[in-house]
N, C-alpha and C positions, 0 to 999 in steps of 0.2 A: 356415616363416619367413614365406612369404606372407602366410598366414591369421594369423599374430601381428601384420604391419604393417594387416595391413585391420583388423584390431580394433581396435588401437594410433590408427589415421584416424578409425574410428568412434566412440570415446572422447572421442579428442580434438574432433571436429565436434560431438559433443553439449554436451560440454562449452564447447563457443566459444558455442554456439546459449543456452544457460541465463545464461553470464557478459553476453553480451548482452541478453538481456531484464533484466537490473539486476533480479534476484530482490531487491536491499536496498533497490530503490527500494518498490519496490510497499507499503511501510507506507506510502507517500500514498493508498493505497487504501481506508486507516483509514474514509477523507473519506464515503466508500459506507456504513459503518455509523454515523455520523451519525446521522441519524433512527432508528436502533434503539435509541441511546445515548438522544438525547434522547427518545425517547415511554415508552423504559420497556419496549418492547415484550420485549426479548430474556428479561423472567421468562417467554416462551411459545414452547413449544418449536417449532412452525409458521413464525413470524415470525422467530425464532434462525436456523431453520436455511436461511431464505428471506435474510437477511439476509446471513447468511457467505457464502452460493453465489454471490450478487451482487458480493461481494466479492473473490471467487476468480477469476468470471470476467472481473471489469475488470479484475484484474490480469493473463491473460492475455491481455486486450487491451492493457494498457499494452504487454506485454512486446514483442507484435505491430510495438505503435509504434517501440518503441526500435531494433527490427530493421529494420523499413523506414526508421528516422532514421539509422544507421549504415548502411544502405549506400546511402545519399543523402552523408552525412559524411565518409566514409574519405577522400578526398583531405584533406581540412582538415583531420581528426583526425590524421592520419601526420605534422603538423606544428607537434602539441603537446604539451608536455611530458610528459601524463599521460596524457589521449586515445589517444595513439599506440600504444599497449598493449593498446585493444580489441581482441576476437578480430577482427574484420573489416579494422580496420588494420593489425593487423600481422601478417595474413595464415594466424594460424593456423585461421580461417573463410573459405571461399571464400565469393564474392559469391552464388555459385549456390547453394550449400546454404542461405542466410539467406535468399534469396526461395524455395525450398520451403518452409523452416520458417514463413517469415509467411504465408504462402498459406493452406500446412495448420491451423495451428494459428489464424488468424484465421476458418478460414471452419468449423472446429469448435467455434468460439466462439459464434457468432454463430448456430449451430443450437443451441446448451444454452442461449443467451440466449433465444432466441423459445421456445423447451419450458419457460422460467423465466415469462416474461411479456414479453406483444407490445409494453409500454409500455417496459420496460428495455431491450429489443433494440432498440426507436427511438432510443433515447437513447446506447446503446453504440455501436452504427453510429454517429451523429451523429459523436460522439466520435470514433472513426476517423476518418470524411470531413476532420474540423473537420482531424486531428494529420498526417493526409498533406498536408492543403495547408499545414500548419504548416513539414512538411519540406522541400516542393517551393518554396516562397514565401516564407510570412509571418514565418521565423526571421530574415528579416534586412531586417524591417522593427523600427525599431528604437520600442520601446513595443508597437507592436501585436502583437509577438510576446508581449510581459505580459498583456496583453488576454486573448490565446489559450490561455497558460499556467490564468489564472484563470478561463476560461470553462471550461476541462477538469475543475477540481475543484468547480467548480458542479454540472457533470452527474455528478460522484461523487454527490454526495449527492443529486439529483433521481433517480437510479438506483437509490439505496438505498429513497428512500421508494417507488417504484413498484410496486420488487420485494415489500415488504413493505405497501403501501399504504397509506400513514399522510401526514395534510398536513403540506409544511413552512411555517415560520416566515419570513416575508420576511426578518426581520433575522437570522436565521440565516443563507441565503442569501448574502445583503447580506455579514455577517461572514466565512463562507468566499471570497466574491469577493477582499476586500478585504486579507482575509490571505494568500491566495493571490499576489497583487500584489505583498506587502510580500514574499514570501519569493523571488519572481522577481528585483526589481528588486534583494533586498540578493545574488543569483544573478549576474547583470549590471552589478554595482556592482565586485565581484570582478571578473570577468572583464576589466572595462574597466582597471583597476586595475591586474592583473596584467598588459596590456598595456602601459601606460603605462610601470611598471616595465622591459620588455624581456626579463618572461620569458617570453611567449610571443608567437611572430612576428605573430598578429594576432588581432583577434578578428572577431562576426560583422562584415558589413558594413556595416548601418544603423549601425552604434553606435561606427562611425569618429570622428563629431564629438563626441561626446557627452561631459561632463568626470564626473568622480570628486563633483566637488562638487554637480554638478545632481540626480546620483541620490541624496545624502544628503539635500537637501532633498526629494523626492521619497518619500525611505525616511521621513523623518521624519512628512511629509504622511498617506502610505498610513498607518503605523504608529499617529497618532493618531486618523484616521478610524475604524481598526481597532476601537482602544480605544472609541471614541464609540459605532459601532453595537453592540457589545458589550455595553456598557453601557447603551444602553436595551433592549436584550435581555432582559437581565435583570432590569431594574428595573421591565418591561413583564409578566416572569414571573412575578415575585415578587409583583405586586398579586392580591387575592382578586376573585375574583366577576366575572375581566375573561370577555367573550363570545366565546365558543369556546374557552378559553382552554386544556380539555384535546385540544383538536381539536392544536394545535402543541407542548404543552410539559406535561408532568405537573409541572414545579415549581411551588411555588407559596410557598415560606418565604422568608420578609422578609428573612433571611440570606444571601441570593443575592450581594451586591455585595460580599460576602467574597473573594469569585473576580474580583474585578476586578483588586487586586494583582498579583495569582500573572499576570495574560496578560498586566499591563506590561512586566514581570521576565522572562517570556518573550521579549516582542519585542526589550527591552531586549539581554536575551544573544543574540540572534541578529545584530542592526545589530552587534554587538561582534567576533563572529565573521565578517561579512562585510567585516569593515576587515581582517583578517586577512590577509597575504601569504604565505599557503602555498597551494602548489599545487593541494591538496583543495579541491573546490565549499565552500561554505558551508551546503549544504541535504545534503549528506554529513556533513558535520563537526559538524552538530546534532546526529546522530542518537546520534555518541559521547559528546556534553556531558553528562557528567551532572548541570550546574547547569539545564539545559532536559530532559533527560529525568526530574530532580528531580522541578520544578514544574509538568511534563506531570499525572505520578502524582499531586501533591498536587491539579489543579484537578479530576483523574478522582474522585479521593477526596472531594473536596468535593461534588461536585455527585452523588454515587452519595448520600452522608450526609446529604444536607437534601432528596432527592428524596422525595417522599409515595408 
């Protein structure tokens, strides 16, 4: 019987350990093969498989994050509605087993990152440094915790080109910052929201004063900017003959600004789902939309079909 409850703990610890690293977050990690999408690279099998590994292992550094942010969280999270359900908060992960497993699996990371490349492993570290003081501080500074969210999916994709070494596109860059902010602040738009409402006792602390209405104009702000740089992205892509021009982007068909719809429609359905008063985050709740996992597929498909 002993030896069935030790397995039955070890089970279950492993199991808190995985639910905790948000295995359904990590398609933000998509962000890392970015530059393999756009250069075209992944018709080679070298760059393919330099690409995914990059990708594999931001996600177990994300995972790292989420671990060290839950058990920095648990008191706050034991006091919301849906949070309070993490392994960490509701106890069925000890504090202690989540800092071995961050430890372990952070500092096995970060030796397959430098075996991967010294330039990615600068940039993952970074990443970590940047997401601890995220936990310890700058969560409840209110904006600059967006800031930090959007600098994290920046170094996704500066990660991705490292590993794989291929230049990126400023306005690529530009675009994932920019989108990154717009899916924070429609994150925090909920959240404040959902407070407001009285269904959950508080939220963070910077974002005490902060009204419902200032972050729609803010969403709307980011989400057009979105669209703007986007938009000359591609209109920048789509000209012939421009200088370097395969150096950042192998498109080159006039038919580019095809794909411009399908990212309004996107941002569109996601402000829609962040107005939303259901418990679920909003950057959760995209991922089951199938009007935005639609028109994900169709811009993948567009831009696969007019690439040279």
């Amino acid at each position: 019987m002993a030896g069935q409850n030790n397995d039955t703990s070890s089970f279950a610890t492993l199991t808190g350990i995985l639910r905790t690293m948000r295995p359904h977050q990590w398609v933000k990690n998509l962000f890392v093969l970015a530059p393999l999408f756009f250069s075209q690279a992944f018709w080679h099998w070298e760059p393919l498989m330099r690409g995914v590994s990059a990708a594999v292992l931001f996600s177990l550094m994300a995972g790292t994050v989420y671990l060290v942010n839950d058990i920095a969280d648990r008191e706050r999270d034991r006091r919301h509605p849906t949070k309070r359900h993490r392994p960490i908060a509701s106890g069925q992960l000890s504090v202690r087993s989540a800092k071995v497993a961050a430890w372990s699996i952070g500092i096995c990371t970060l030796g397959a990152a430098f075996v991967l490349d010294v330039g990615f492993l600068a940039v993952v570290s970074l990443y970590l440094v940047i997401n601890i003081a995220y936990s310890k501080v700058l969560k409840d500074l209110a904006f600059v915790d967006v800031g930090v969210i959007a600098t994290g999916f920046v170094l996704r994709v500066l990660a991705g080109s490292l590993a794989i070494g291929v230049f990126l596109s400023e306005w690529l860059v530009l675009c994932t910052f920019l989108l990154a902010c717009f899916l924070a602040l429609g994150k925090r738009r909920h959240e404040v929201a959902m407070c407001a409402e009285g269904d959950v006792e508080g939220t963070r602390d910077g974002w005490d004063s902060v009204r419902v209405e200032h972050l729609d104009v803010g969403l709307f702000v980011v989400g057009s900017l979105t669209v703007a740089a986007y938009t000359i992205y591609v209109l920048t892509a789509s000209l012939p003959d421009q200088p370097l021009r395969t150096q950042y982007t192998p498109f080159s068909s006039p038919l580019l600004p095809v794909t411009i719809p399908l990212v309004v429609v996107g941002l569109g359905r996601f402000f829609q789902i962040a107005k939303q008063t259901t418990p679920v985050s909003p950057t959760e709740s995209m991922l089951r939309d199938w009007w935005i996992l639609a028109v994900g597929l169709l811009w993948v498909g567009a831009l696969l079909a007019l690439g040279t």
